[in-house]
DRENPA-3360 file (N, C-alpha, C; in nm, 2 decimals, always signed):
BEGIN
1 = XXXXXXXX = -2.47/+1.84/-3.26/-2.35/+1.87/-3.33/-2.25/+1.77/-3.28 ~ -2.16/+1.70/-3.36/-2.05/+1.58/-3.31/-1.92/+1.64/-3.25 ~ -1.89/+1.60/-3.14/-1.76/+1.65/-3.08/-1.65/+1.65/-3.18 ~ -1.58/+1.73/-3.21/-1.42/+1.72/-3.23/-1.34/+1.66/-3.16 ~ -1.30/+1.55/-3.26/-1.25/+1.43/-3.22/-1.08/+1.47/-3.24 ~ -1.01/+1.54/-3.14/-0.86/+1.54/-3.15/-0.82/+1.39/-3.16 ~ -0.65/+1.43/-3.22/-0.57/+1.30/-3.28/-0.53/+1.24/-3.14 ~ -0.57/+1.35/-3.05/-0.49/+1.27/-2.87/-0.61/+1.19/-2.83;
9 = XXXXXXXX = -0.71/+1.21/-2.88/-0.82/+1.13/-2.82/-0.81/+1.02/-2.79 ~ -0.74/+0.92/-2.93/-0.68/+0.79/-2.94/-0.59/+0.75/-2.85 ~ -0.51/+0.83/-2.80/-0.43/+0.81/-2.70/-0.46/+0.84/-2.55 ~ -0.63/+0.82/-2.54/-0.64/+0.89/-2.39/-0.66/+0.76/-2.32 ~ -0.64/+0.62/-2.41/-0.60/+0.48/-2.35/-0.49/+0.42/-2.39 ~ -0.42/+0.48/-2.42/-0.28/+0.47/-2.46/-0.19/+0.39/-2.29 ~ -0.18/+0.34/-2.31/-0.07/+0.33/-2.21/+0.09/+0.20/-2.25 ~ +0.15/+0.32/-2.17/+0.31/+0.29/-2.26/+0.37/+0.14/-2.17;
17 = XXXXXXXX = +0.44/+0.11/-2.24/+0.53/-0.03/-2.23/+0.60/+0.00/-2.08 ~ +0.65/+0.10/-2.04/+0.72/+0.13/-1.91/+0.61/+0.16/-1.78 ~ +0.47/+0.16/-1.85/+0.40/+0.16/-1.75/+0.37/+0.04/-1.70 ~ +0.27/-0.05/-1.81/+0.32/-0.23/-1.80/+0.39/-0.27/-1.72 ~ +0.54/-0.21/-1.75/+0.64/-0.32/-1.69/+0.62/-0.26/-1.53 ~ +0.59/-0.13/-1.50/+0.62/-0.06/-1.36/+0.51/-0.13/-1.24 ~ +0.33/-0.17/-1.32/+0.24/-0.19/-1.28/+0.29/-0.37/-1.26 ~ +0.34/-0.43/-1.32/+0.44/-0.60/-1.30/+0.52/-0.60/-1.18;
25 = XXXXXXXX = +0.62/-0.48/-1.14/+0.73/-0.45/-1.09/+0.74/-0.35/-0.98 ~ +0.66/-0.33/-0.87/+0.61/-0.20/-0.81/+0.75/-0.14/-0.70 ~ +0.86/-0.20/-0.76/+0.99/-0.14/-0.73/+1.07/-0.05/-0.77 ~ +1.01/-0.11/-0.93/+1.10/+0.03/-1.04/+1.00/+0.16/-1.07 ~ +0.92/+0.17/-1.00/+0.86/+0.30/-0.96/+0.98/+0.38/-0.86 ~ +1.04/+0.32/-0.80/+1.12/+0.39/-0.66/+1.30/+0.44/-0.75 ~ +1.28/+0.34/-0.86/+1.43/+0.36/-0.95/+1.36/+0.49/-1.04 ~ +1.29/+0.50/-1.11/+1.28/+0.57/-1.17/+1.27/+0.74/-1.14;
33 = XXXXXXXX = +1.36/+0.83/-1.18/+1.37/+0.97/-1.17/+1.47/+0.98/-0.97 ~ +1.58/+0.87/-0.96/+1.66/+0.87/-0.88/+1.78/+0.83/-0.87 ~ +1.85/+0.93/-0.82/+2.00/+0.90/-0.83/+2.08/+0.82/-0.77 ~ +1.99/+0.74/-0.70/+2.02/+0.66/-0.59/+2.06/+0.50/-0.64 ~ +1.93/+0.51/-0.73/+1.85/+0.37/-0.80/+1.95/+0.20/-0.78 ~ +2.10/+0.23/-0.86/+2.19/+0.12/-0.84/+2.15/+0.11/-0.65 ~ +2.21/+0.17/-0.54/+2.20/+0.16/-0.43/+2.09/+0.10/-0.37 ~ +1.94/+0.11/-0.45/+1.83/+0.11/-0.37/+1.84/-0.06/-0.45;
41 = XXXXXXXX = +1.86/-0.11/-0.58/+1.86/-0.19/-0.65/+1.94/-0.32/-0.52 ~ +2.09/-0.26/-0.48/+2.16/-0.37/-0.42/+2.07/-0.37/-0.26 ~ +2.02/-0.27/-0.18/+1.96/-0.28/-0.12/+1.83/-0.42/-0.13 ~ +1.78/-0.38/-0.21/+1.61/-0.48/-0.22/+1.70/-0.61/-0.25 ~ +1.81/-0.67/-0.31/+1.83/-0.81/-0.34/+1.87/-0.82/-0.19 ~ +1.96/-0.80/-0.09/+1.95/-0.83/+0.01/+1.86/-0.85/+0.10 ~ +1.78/-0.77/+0.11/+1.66/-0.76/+0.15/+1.59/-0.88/+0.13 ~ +1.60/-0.90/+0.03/+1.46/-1.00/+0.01/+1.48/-1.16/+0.02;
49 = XXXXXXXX = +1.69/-1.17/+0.06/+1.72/-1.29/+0.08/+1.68/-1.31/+0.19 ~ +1.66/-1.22/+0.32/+1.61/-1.21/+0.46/+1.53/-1.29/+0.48 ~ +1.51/-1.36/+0.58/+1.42/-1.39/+0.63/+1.31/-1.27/+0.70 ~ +1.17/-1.33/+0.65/+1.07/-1.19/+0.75/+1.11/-1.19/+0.88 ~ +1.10/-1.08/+0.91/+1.08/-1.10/+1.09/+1.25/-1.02/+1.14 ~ +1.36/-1.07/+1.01/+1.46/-1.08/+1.10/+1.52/-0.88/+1.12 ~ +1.58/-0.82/+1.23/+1.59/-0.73/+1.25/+1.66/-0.67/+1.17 ~ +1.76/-0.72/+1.08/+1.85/-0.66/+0.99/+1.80/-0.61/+0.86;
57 = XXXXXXXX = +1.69/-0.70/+0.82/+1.58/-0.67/+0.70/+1.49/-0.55/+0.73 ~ +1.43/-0.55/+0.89/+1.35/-0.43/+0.94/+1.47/-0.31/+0.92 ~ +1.60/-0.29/+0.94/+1.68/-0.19/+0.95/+1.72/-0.16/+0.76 ~ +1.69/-0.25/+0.72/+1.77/-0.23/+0.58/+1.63/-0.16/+0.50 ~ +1.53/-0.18/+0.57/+1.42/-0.16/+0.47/+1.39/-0.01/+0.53 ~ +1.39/+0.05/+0.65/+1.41/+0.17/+0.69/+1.52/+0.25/+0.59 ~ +1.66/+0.20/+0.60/+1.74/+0.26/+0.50/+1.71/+0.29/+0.37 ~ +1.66/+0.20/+0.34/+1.62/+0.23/+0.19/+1.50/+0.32/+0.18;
65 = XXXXXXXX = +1.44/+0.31/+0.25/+1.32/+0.45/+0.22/+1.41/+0.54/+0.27 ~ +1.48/+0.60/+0.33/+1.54/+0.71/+0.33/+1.65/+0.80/+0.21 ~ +1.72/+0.61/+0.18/+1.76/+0.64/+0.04/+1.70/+0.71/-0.04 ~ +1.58/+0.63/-0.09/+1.50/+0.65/-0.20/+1.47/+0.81/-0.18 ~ +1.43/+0.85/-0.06/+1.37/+1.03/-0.07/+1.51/+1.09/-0.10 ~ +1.60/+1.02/-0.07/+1.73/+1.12/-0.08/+1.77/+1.14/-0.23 ~ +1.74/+1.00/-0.33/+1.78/+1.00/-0.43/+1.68/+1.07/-0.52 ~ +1.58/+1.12/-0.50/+1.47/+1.17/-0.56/+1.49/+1.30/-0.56;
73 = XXXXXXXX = +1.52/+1.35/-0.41/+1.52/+1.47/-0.37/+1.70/+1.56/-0.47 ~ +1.80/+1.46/-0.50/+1.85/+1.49/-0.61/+1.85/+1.46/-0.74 ~ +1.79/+1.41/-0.77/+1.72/+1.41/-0.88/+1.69/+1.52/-0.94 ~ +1.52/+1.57/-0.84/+1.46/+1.67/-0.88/+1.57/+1.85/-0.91 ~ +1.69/+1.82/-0.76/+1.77/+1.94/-0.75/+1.82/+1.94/-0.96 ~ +1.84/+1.81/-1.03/+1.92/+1.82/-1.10/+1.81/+1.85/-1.28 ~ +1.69/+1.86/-1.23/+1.60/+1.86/-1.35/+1.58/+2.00/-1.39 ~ +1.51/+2.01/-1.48/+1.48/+2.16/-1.54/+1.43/+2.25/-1.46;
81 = XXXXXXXX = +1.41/+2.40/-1.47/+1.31/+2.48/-1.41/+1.18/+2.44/-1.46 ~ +1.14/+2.40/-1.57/+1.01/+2.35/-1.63/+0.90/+2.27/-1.49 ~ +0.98/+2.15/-1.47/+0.96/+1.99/-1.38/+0.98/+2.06/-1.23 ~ +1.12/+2.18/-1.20/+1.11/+2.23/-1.13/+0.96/+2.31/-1.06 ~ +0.94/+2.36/-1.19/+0.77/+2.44/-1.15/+0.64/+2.37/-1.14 ~ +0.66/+2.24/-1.20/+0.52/+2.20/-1.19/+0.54/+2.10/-1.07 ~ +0.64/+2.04/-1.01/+0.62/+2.01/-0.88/+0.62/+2.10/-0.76 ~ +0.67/+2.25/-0.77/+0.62/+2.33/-0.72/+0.46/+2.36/-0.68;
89 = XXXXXXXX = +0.43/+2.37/-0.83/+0.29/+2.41/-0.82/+0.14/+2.28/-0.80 ~ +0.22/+2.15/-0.84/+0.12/+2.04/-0.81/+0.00/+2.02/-0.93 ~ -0.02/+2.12/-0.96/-0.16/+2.02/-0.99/-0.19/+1.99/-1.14 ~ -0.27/+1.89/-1.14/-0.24/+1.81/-1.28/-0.37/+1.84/-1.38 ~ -0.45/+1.96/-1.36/-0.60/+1.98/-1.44/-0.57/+2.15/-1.42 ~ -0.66/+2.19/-1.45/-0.69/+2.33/-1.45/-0.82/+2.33/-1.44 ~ -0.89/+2.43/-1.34/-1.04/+2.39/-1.27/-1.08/+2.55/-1.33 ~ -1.19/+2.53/-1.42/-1.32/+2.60/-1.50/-1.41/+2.65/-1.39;
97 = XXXXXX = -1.44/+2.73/-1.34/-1.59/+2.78/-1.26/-1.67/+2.84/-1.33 ~ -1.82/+2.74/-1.37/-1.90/+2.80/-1.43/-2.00/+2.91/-1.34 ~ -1.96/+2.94/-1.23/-2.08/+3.00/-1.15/-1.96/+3.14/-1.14 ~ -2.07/+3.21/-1.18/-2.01/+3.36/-1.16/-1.98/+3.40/-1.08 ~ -1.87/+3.49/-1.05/-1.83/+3.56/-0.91/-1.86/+3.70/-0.86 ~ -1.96/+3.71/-0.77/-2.01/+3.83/-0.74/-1.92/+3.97/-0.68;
% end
């Protein structure tokens, strides 16, 4: 018998233009869903005029990860109860047990 081919099937290789650009850019993963983002933005151009090694770039780059959880962490305070519950609850499938439960 042939599977039922839903209209989402087509889209189960879909992948969007802001993913592209994030997978190019592995910085604006850290801007995205934060309130911080301008801050963490002026952060990384300093940053990266640094020279390696030098101690002020090790201290700025600590700051900014702390930023970034901070700016996430309001973020999330400011999103739905929806986004609120499913980061609550985590998980991204729903798990079937075909083996019966005695």
């Amino acid at each position: 018998m042939p599977r039922y081919k839903s209209p989402f099937d087509e889209f189960r290789h879909f992948q969007l233009l802001a993913q592209r650009w994030a997978e190019r850019d592995k910085k604006l993963k850290d801007y995205a869903c934060n309130l911080l983002a301008p801050k963490l933005v002026i952060l990384d151009n300093v940053i990266e005029k640094l020279p390696d090694g030098h101690p002020v770039k090790e201290r700025l780059s600590e700051i900014r990860e702390i930023l970034k959880r901070i700016g996430e962490v309001q973020w999330i305070l400011n999103a739905d109860i929806v986004t609120n519950l499913a980061l609550k609850v985590g998980k991204t499938g729903i798990e079937i047990s075909a083996v019966e439960e005695s």
